[in-house]
N, C-alpha and C positions, 0 to 999 in steps of 0.2 A: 127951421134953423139953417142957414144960412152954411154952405159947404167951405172948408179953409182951403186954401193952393196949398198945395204939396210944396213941403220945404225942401231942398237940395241937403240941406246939413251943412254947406260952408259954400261963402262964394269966392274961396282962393284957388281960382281955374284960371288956366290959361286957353279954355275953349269957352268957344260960344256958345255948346249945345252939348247936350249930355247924350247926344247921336255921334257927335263928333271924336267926344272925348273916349266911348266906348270899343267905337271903331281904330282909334292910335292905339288901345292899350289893347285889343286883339290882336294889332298887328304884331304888337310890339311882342306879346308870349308868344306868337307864333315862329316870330325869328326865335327867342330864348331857347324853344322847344326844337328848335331845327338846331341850332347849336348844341344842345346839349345832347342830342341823338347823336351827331354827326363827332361826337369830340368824346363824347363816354365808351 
């Protein structure tokens, strides 16, 4: 039997790769979490 591609689940990205997009939204907690230390 023949193996399927792995589905993403939606293709409404504004990245090109799911390396890319993994890495903006680490970045992106990582500010949140430095705010939120810095201001709690």
């Amino acid at each position: 039997m023949a193996e399927e591609k792995f589905d993403r689940g939606t293709a409404l990205t504004i990245f090109g790769t799911d390396r890319h997009e993994d890495l903006v939204a680490l970045a992106v907690s990582l500010v949140i979490a430095l705010l939120v230390y810095l201001y709690v």
